[in-house]
C-alpha positions as CSV (number, residue, x, y, z in Angstrom):
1,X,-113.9,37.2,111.7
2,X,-114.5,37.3,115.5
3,X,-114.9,34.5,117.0
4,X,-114.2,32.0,114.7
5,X,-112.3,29.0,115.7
6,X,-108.5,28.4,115.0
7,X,-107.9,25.0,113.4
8,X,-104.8,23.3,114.5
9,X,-103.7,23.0,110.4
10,X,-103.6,26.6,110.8
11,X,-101.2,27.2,113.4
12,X,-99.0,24.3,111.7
13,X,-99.1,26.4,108.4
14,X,-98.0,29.4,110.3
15,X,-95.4,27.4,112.1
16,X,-93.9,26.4,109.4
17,X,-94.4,29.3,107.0
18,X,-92.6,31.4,109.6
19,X,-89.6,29.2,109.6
20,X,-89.5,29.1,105.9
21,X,-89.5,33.2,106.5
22,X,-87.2,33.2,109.2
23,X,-84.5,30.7,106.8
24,X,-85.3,33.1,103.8
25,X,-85.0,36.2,106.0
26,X,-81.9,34.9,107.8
27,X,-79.9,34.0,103.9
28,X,-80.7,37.3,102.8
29,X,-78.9,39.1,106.0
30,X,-76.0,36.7,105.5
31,X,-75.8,37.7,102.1
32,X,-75.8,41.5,103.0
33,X,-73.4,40.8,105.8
34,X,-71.0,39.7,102.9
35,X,-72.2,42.3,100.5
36,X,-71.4,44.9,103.1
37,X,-67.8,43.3,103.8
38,X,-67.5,42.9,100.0
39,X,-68.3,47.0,99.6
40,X,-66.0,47.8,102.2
41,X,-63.3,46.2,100.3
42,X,-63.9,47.8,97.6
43,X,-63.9,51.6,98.9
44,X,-60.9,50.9,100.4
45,X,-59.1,49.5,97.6
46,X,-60.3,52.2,95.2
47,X,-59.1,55.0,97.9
48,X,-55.4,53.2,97.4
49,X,-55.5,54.1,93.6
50,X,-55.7,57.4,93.8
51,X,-58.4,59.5,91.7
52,X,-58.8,56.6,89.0
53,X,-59.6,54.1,91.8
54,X,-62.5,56.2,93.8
55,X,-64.2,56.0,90.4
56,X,-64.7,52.3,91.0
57,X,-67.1,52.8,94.0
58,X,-69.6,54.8,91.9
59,X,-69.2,52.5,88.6
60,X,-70.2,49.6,90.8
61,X,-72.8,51.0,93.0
62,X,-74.3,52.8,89.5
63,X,-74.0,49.1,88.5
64,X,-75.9,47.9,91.2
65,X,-78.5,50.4,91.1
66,X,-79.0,49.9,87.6
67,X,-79.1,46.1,88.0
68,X,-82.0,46.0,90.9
69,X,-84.2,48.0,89.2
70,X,-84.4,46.2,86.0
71,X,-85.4,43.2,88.1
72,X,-88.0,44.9,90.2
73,X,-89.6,46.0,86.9
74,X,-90.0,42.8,85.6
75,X,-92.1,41.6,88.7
76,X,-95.4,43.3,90.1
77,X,-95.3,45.8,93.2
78,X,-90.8,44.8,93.9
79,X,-90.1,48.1,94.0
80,X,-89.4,49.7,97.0
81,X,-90.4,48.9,100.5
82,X,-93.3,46.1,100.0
83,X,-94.9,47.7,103.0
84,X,-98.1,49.5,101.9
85,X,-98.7,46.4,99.4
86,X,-99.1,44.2,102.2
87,X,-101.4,47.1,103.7
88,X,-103.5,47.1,100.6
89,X,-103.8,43.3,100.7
90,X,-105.1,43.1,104.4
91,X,-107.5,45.9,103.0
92,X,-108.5,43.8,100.2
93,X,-107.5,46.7,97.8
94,X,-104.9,44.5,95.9
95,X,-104.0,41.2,94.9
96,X,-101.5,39.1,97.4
97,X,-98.0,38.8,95.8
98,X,-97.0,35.7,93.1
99,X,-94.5,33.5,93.5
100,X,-92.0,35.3,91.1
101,X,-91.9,37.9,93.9
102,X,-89.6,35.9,96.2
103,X,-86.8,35.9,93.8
104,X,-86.9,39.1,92.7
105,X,-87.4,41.1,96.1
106,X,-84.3,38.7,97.6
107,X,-81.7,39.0,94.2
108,X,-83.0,43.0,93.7
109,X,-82.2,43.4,97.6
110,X,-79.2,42.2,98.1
111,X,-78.0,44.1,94.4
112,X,-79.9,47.3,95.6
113,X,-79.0,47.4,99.3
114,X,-75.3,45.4,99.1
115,X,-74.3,47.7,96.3
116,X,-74.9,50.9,99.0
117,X,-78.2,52.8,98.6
118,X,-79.5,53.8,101.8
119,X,-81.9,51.3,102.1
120,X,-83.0,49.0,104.7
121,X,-83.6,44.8,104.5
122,X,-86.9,44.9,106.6
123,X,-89.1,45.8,103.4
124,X,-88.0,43.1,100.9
125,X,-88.4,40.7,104.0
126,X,-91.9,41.6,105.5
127,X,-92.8,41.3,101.8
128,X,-91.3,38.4,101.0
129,X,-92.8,37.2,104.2
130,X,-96.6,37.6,103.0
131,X,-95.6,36.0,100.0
132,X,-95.1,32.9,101.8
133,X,-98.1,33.5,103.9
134,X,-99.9,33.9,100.9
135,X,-98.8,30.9,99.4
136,X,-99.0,28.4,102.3
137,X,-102.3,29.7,102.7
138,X,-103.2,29.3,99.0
139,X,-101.8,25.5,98.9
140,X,-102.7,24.0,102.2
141,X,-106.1,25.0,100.9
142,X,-107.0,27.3,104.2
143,X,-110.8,29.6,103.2
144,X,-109.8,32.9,101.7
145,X,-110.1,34.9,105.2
146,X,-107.5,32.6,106.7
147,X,-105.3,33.0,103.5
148,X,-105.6,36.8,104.2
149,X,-104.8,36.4,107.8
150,X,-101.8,34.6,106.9
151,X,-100.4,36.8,104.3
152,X,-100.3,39.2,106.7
153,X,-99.1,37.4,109.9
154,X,-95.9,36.0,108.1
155,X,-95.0,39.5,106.8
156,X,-94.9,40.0,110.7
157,X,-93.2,37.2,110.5
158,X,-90.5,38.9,108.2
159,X,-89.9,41.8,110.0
160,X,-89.2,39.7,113.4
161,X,-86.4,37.6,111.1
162,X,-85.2,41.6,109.6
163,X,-84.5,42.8,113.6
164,X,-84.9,39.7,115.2
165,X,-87.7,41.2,117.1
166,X,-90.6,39.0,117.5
167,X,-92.4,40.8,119.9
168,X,-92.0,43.9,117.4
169,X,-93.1,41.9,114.7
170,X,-96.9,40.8,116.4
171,X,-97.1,44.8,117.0
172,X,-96.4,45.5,113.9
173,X,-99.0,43.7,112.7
174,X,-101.7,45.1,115.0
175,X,-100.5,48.8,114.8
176,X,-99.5,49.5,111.5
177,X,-100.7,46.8,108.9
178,X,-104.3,46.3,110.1
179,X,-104.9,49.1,113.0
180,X,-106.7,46.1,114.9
181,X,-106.3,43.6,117.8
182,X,-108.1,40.2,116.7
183,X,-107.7,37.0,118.7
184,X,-107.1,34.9,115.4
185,X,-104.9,37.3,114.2
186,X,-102.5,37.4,117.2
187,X,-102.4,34.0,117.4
188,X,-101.3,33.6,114.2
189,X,-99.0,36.0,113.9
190,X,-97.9,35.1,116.9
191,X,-96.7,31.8,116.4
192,X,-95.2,33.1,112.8
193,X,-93.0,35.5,114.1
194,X,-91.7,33.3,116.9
195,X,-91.0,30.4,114.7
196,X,-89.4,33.0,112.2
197,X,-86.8,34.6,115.3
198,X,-86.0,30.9,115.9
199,X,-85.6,29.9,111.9
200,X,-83.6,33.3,111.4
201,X,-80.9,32.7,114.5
202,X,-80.3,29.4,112.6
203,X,-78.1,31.2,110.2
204,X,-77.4,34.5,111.4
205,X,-76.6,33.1,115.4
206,X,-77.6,34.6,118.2
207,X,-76.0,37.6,118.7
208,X,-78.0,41.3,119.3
209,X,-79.0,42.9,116.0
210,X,-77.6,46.3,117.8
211,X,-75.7,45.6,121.1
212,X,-74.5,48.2,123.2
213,X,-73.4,48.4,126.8
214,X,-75.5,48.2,129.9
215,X,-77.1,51.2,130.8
216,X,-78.3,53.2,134.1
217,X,-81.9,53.8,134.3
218,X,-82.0,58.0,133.6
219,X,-82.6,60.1,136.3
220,X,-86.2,61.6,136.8
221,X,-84.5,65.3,135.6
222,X,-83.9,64.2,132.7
223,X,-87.3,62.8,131.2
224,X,-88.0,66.6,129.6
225,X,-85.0,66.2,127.6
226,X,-86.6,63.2,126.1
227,X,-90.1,64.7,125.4
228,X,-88.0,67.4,123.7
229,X,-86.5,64.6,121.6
230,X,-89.5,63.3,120.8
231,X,-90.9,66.4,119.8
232,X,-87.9,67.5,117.2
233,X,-88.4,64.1,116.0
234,X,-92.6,64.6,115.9
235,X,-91.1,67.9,113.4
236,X,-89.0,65.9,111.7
237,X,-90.4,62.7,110.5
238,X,-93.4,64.4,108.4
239,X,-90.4,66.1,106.9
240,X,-88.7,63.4,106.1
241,X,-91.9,61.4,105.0
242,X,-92.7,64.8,102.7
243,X,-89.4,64.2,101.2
244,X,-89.7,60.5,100.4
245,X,-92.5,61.5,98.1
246,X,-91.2,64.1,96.4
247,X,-88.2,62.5,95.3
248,X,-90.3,59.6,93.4
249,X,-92.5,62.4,92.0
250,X,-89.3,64.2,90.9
251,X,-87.6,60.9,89.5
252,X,-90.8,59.7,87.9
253,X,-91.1,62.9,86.3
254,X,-88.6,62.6,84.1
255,X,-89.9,60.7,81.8
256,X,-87.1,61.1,78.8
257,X,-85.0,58.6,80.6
258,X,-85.3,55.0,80.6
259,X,-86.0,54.0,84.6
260,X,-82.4,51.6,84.5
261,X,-80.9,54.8,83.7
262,X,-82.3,57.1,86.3
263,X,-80.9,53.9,89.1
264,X,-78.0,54.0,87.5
265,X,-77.9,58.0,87.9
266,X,-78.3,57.9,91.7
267,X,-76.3,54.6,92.0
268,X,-73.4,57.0,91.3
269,X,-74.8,60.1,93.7
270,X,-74.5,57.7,95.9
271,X,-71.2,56.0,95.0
272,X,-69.9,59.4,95.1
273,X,-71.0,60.0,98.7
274,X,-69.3,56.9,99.6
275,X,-66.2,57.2,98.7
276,X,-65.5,60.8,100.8
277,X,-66.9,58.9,103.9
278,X,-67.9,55.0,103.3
279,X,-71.2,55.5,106.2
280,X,-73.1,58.2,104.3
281,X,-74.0,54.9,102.4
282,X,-75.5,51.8,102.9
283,X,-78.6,50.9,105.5
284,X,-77.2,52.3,108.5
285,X,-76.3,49.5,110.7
286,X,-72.9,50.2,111.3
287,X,-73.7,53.9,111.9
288,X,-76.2,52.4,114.4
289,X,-73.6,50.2,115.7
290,X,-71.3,53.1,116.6
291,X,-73.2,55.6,118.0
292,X,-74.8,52.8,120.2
293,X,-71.6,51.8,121.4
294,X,-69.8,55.3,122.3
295,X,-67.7,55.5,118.7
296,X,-68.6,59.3,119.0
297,X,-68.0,61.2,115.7
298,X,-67.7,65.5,116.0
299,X,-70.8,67.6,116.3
300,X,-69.9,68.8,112.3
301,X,-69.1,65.1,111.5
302,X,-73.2,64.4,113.1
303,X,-74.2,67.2,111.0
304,X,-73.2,65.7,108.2
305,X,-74.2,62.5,108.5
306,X,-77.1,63.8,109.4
307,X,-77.8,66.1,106.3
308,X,-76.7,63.5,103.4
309,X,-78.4,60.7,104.8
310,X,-81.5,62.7,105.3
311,X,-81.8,63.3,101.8
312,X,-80.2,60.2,100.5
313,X,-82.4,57.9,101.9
314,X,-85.2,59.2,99.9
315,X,-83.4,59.4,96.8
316,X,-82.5,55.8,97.1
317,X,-85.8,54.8,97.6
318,X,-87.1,56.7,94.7
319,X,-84.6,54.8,92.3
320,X,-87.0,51.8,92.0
321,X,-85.3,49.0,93.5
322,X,-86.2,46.8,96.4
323,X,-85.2,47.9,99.8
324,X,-87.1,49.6,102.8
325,X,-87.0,52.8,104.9
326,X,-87.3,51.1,108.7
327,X,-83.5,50.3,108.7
328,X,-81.9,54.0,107.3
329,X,-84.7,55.7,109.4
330,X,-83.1,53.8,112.5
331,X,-79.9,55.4,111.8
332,X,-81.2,58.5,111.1
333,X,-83.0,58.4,114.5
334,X,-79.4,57.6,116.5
335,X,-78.0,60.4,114.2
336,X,-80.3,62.6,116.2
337,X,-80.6,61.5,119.4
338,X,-76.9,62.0,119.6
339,X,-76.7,65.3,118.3
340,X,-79.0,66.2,120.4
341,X,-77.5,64.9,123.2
342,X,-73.9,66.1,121.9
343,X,-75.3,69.5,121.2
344,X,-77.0,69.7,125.3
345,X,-74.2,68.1,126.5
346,X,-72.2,71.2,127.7
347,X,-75.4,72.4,130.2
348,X,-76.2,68.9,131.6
349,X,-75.2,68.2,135.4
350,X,-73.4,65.5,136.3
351,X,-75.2,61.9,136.2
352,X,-77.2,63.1,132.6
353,X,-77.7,60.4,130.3
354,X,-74.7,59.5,127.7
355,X,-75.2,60.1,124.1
356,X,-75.3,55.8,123.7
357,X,-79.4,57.0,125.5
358,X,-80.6,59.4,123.2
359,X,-79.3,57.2,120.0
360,X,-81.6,55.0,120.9
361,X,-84.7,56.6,122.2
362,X,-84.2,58.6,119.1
363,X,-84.3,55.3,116.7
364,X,-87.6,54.8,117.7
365,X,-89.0,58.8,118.3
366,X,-87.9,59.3,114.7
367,X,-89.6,56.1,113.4
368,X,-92.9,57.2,115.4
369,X,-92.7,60.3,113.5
370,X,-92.4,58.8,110.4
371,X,-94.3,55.7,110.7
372,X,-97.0,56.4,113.3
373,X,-96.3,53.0,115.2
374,X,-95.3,54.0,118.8
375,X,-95.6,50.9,120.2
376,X,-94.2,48.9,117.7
377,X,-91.0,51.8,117.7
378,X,-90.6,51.0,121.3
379,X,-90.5,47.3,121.1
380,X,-88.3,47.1,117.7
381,X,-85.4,49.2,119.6
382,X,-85.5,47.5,123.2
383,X,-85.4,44.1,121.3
384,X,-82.7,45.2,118.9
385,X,-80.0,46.7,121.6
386,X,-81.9,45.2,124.8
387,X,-81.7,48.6,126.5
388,X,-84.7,48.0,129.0
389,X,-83.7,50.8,131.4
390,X,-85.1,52.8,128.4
391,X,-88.4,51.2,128.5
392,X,-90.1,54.9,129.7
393,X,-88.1,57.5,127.8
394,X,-88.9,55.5,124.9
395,X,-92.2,55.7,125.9
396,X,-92.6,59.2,126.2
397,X,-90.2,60.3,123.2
398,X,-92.2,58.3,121.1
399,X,-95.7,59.6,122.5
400,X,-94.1,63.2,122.0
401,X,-93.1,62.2,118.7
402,X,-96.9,61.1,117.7
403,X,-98.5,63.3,119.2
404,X,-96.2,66.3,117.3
405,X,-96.7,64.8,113.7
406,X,-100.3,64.5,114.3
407,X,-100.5,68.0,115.6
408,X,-98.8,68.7,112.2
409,X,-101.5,67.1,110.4
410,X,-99.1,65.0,108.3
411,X,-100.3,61.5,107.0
412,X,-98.2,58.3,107.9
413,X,-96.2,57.5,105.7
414,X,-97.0,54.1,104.4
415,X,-100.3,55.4,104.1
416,X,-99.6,57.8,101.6
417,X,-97.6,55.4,99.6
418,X,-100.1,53.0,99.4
419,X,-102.5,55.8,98.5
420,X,-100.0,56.5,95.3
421,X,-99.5,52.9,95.0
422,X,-103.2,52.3,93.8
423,X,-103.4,55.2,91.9
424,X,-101.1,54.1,89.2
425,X,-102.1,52.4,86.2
């Protein structure tokens, strides 16, 4: 409520709850770094066993599949990203999460995202984020509009521990979860997400989620080239939104087979795609890692990246498990950029940007088109690589980007799954 006063309990609760976030969100990268180490083993093992061996890869990630989504289903709203339910909450159009949540978004995670579907860690810990929020607020005895305002300032809270992106976090928060700028809410959220950054470097160090090397600041000339990346990505993003939706109608339309099963079914699609080229899998970090840093695949080898992990993504997320979109989208984005950049490359004069650039102002113009959070696109990637030079192609790819998808009157897309969200029984 405007201008209500903001207790000091308050900002101790949010202090602390963010923290708690940042430790929780902090153990459940550490167990992904290992889970991802663990995977890596394991293709490369089953590659040295001939045909028998790559079998292994798919058993496992089938396995895996299987294994998160028969935990999400034995917990309200796990599935999937956790995203539009912290949306509904803030819009008082569902219940905040129970405890039981906490465990099953951080074991169904790790199974669902260390296994290898494309999925991404910043759902399961923005949710599991309000769910402390939610909590805190519920046991310190805070009024029920605090409570609400807390839910939703530690799931900031969770996405600053995800990217280690506090700044992207608070924005989050304004842009996407509650479209709104309140003093109380800031605040709040403020002091969550800082405290959760802080809690989260206690166990994951210090280091840049995404580092890459120091960069010029781009020439004048070459600000058109952006505004066309933003655009292909404005044209993309409602497609790839469209695509996340039709793959859960398609999967929950076959209704013959048990749910486990139909996990268990794309666990193995994407097992498969693994072992012919281990980064068509998994979140996308790595991918991210390399393009940022000038490990430059072939234009076909783009392409194909590109292509499977535009479609896999969505299938993942329609198995059922928990695990988010921000993370694989991210990839997908630096996928672009440097095609696009590979693909110009030939024409460009000297002094043009390097592909290391358009990976990441395409992370967050593909995100924008996707998401409809500018702002908070622009932050998330200058925080995760600290590329500041790229502070205003950022900008304009990402205005380019929102402007395009609006033009194409597409809905955001958490919008639309919170829309189908509430619509089920």
């Amino acid at each position: 409520m405007p201008g209500r006063r903001i207790g000091a309990r308050a900002f101790v609760v949010a202090a602390l709850g963010g923290v708690l976030v940042g430790l929780v969100g902090g153990a459940f990268r550490w167990c992904l770094g290992h889970a991802d180490a663990l995977r890596a083993d394991l293709l490369e093992s089953g590659a040295g066993l001939g045909p028998a061996g790559r079998l292994l890869p798919v058993l496992v990630t089938a396995a895996g599949a299987a294994l998160a989504c028969g935990i999400a289903r034995r917990v309200p709203y796990a599935a999937g990203s956790g995203i539009q339910h912290v949306e509904a909450v803030w819009r008082r159009q569902s219940d905040a999460p129970a405890l039981w949540l906490l465990p099953a978004k951080f074991a169904g995670g790790v199974v669902a995202i260390g296994s290898g579907l494309v999925l991404g860690r910043e759902g399961p810990i923005v949710h599991m984020g309000a769910a402390v929020g939610a909590l805190a607020g519920h046991h310190t005895r805070q009024d029920p509009e605090d409570t609400r305002i807390l839910h939703t300032a530690l799931a900031g809270a969770g996405l600053a521990a995800a990217f280690t992106a506090p700044l992207g976090g608070l924005l989050f928060v304004c842009e996407e979860v509650t479209r709104s700028v309140r003093p109380r809410l800031v605040l709040l959220t403020m002091v969550g997400t800082v405290a959760a950054a802080l809690g989260c470097r206690l166990v994951v160090g210090d280091a840049p989620v995404l580092p890459m090397p120091d960069l010029a600041l781009p020439p004048i000339w070459s600000m058109p080239l952006f505004l066309l990346l933003g655009v292909a990505a404005g044209v993309l993003g409602p497609a790839y939104s469209a695509l996340v939706v039709r793959a859960l109608e398609a999967v929950e339309g076959v209704t013959r087979i048990p749910p486990v099963a139909k996990a268990a079914a794309i666990g193995a699609v994407v097992g498969a795609l693994m072992t012919v080229e281990p980064l068509l899998g998994g979140g996308g970090d790595e991918l991210s890692e390399r393009l940022l840093t000038g490990h430059l695949p072939a234009v076909g080898a783009l392409v194909l990246y590109f292509a499977v992990r535009f479609v896999a993504g969505p299938l993942s997320y329609a198995a059922g498990t928990p695990g988010g979109l921000f993370a694989p989208l991210l990839a997908l984005g630096a996928l672009l950029g440097t095609l696009t950049q590979s693909l110009a490359a030939p024409v460009l004069p000297a002094g043009a940007p390097g592909p290391a650039a358009f990976a990441a102002v395409g992370m967050a113009a593909l995100f924008t088109g996707v998401v409809r959070a500018p702002l908070t696109g622009v932050v998330l990637v200058l925080e995760m690589t600290g590329s500041a030079p790229l502070l205003i192609p950022l900008l304009l790819a990402c205005f380019a980007a929102a402007l395009t998808a609006t033009r194409l009157d597409s809905t955001p897309l958490y919008d639309t799954l919170r829309h189908r969200m509430l619509q089920r029984p």
